[in-house]
C-alpha positions in Angstrom: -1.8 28.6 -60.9 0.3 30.0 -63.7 2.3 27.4 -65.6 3.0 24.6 -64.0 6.5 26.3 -61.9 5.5 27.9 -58.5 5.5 31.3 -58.3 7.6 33.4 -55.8 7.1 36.2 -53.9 9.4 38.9 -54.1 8.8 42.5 -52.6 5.2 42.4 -53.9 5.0 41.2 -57.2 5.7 37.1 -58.2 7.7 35.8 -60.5 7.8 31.7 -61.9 10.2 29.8 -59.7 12.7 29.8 -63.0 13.2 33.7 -63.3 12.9 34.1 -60.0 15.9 37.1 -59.0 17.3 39.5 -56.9 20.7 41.4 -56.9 23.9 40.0 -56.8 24.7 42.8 -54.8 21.9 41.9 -51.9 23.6 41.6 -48.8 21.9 38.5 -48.3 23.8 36.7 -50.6 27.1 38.5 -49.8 26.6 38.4 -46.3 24.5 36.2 -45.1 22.6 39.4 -44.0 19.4 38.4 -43.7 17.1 36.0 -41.5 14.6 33.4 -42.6 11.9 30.8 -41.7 10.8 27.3 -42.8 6.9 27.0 -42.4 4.8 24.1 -43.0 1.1 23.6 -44.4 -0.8 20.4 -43.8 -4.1 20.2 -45.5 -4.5 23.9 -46.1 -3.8 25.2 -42.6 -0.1 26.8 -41.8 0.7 25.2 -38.6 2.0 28.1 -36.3 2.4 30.5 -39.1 2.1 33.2 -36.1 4.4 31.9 -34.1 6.9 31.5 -37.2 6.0 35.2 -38.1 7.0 36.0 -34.2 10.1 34.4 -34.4 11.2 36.5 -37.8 10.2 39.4 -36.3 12.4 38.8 -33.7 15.3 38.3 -35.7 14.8 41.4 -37.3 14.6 43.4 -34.3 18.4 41.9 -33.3 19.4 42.2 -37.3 18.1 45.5 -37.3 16.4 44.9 -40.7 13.4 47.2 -40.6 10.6 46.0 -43.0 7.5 48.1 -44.1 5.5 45.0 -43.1 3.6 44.4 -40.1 3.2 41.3 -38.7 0.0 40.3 -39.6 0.8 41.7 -43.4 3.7 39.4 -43.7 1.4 36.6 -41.8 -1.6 37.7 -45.0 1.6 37.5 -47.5 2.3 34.2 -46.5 -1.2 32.8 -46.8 -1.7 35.1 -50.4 1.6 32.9 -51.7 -0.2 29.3 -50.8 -3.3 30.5 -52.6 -1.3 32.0 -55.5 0.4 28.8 -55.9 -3.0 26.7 -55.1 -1.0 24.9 -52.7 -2.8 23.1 -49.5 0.3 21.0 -48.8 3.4 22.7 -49.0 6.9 23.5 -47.3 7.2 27.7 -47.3 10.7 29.2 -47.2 10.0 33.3 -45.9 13.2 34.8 -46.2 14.7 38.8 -45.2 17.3 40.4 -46.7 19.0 43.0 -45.7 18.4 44.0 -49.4 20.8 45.8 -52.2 23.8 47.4 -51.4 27.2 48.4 -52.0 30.3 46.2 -51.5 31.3 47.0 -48.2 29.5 45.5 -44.5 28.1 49.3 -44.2 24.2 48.2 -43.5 23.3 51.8 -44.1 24.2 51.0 -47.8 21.4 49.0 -48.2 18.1 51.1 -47.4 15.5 48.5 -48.5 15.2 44.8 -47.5 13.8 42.5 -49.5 11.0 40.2 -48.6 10.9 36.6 -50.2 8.6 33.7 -50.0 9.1 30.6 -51.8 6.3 27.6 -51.8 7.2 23.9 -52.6 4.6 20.6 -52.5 5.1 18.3 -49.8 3.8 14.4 -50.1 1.2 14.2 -46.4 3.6 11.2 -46.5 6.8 13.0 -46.7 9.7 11.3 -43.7 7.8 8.2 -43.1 10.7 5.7 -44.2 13.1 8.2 -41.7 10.0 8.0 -38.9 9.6 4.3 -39.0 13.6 3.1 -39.0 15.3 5.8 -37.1 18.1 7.7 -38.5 22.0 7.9 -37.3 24.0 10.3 -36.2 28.0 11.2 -35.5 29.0 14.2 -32.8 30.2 16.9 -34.7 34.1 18.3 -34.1 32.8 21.8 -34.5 31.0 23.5 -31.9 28.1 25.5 -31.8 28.6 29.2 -31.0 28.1 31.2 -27.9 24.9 32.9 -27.2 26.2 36.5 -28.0 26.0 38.0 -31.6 25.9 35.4 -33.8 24.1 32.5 -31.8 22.1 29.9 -33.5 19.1 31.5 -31.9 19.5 34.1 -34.4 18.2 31.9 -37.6 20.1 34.3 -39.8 20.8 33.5 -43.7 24.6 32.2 -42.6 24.1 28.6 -41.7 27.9 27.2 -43.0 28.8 25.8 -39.6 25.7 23.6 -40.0 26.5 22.4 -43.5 30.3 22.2 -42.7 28.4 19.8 -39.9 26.8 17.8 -42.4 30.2 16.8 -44.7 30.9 15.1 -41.7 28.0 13.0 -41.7 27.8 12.3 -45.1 31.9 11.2 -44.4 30.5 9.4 -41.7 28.2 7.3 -43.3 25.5 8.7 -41.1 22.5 11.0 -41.7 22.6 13.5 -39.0 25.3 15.5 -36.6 25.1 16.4 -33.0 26.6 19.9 -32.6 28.1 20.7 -28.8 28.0 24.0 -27.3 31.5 25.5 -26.3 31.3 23.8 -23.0 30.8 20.6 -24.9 27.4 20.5 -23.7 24.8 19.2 -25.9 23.1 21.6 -27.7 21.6 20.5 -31.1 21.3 19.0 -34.5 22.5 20.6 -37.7 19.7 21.6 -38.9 16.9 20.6 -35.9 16.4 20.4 -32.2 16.7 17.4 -29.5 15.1 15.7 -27.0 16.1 12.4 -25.2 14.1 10.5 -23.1 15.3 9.1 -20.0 13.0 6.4 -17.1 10.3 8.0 -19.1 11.2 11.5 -18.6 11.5 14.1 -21.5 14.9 16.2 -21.8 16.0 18.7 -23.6 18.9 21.5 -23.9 18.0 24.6 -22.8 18.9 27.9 -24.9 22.1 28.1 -23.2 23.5 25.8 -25.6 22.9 28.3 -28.5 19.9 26.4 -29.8 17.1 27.4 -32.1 14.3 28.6 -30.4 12.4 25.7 -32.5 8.3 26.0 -33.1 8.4 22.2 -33.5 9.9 21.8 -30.2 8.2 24.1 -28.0 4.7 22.4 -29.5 6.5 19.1 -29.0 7.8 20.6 -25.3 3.7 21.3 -24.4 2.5 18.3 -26.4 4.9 16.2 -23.7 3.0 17.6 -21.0 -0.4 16.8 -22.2 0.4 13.8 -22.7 1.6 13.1 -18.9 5.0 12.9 -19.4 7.3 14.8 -17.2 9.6 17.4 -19.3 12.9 19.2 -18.3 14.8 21.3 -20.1 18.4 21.1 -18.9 22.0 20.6 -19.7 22.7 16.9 -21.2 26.4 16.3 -21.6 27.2 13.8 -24.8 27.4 10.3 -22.0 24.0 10.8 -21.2 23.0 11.3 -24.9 24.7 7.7 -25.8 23.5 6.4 -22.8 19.4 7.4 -23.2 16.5 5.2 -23.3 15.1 7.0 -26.6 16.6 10.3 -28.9 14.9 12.0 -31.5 15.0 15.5 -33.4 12.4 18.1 -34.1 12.0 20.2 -36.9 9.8 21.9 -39.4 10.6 19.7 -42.5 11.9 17.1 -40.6 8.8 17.0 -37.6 9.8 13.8 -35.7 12.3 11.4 -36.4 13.7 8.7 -34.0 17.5 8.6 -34.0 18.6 5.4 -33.4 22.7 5.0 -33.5 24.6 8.0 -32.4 28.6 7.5 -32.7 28.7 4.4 -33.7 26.3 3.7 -30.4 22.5 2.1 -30.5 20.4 4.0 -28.6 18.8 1.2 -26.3 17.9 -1.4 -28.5 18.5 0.6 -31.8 15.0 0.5 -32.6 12.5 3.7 -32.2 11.0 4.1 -29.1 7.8 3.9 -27.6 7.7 7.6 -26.4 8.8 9.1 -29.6 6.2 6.8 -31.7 3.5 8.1 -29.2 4.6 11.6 -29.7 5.0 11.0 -33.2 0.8 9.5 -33.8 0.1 12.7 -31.4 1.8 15.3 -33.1 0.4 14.3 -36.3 -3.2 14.2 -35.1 -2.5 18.2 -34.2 -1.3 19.2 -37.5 -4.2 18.5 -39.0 -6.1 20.7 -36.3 -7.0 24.3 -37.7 -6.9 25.9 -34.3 -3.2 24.7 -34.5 -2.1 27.0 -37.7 -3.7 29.4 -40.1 -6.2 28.0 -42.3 -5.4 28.9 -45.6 -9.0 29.2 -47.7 -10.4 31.0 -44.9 -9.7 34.5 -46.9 -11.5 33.2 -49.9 -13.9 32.2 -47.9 -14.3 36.2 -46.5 -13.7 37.5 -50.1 -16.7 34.8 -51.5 -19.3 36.2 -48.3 -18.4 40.2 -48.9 -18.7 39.8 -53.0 -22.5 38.0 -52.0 -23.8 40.9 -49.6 
């Protein structure tokens, strides 16, 4: 590793985390014209970097951002930035832009995106004060958009609703925000999904509510299941929320934390819940599983074989 900064990637070449740059005039930063994904390694495997590169490609197709890189070249980029940075244990930020362009919304101004991937360390024990206590939460006053152009599905570089969302829980006193969807249904967290559990039954909003299709909750959604517990994804109007058995969030940084007091309101007995612990020791047995991710030596492992032949 060079120096003792991380490195970033930008459009092919890496630069120390310090002089890392790209234009003022990127779109990205003017717009918010761009989409981007947080990734996780555990113990040198990227859990579900596939499913992460899935998702990106996804919101490119909607974003109309056309990269020159295939999916399995941004998935070799990704894995090339870890072992740049000699990083086993790290949070990866892979972001889009719709690149450089003039001052005006004109896409067509900007004929090259820009492709970005920042690595950070991550403790193994990183959330475990947040996993063992429980976290709060307030119900935000702003709403979650509809699902048409800019829904939250789209994980696009604009995310001010959901920091706007979080001044009201750092006003609040608490850590986290429910956002509603414009029925006033529940739909998510700032910046992570949610599940409540109910007579021992998993919910869940559906995308309806403008969620984030999130890769930690649809391995938490199967994980559920093969577990035995029965899982719905539904509607869940705010009573039922302050009125569940157990509530917790799902996220890439964040994994699994138990929320504990939501509007002033314990949840049960305003301790973490059985469920969520179990799902908790469970999902944390499969991060560590390399069928679960991309294991990150395995192309030094290729390169070492072809150099001995």
């Amino acid at each position: 590793m060079a120096g003792k900064e991380p490195l970033v990637y930008i459009d092919g070449e890496y630069h120390p985390k310090g002089s890392a740059k790209i234009s003022v005039y990127d779109h990205g930063l003017l717009y918010g014209d761009g989409v981007f994904e947080g990734i996780r390694a555990y113990n040198g495997i990227v859990f579900h970097l596939r499913d992460h590169i899935e998702r990106l490609f996804e919101g490119l197709r909607v974003t109309r951002i056309n990269v020159s890189l295939s999916k399995e070249e941004m998935a070799n980029v990704v894995v090339d930035a870890l072992r740049k940075n000699n990083m086993m244990d790290a949070y990866i930020r892979l972001i889009v832009t719709r690149g450089r362009g003039n001052l005006g919304l004109d896409p067509r101004s900007s004929p090259k995106p820009s492709t970005i991937i920042m690595c950070e360390p991550v403790a193994p024990a990183h959330g475990k004060e947040a996993r063992e206590k429980g976290v709060t939460a307030i119900i935000s006053s702003y709403r979650r958009d509809m699902v048409d152009g800019t829904t939250h599905e789209l994980k696009s570089l604009n995310y001010i609703q959901s920091v706007l969302g979080k001044f009201q829980a750092i006003d609040a006193g608490a850590d986290e925000v429910v956002m509603l969807d414009h029925r006033g249904m529940v739909s998510e967290f700032h910046g992570s999904n949610l599940f409540l559990v109910k007579h021992g039954i998993l919910n869940t909003p559906t995308s309806a509510a403008g969620i984030l299709h999130g890769i930690t909750r649809a391995r938490v959604l199967k994980l559920s299941e093969e577990l035995g517990y029965e899982v719905h994804e539904r509607d869940i109007t705010p009573y039922e929320l302050l009125n569940a058995d157990e509530v917790f969030l799902t996220g890439t940084m964040a994994e699994i934390v138990p929320v504990v007091r939501i509007q002033g309101v314990p949840i049960a007995d305003g301790k973490p819940g059985p469920v969520t612990k179990e799902i908790i020791r469970a999902f944390q047995r499969i991060t560590q599983d390399p069928k679960e991710g991309t294991v990150i030596r395995e192309a030094v492992a290729v390169q070492a074989r072809a150099r001995s032949h």
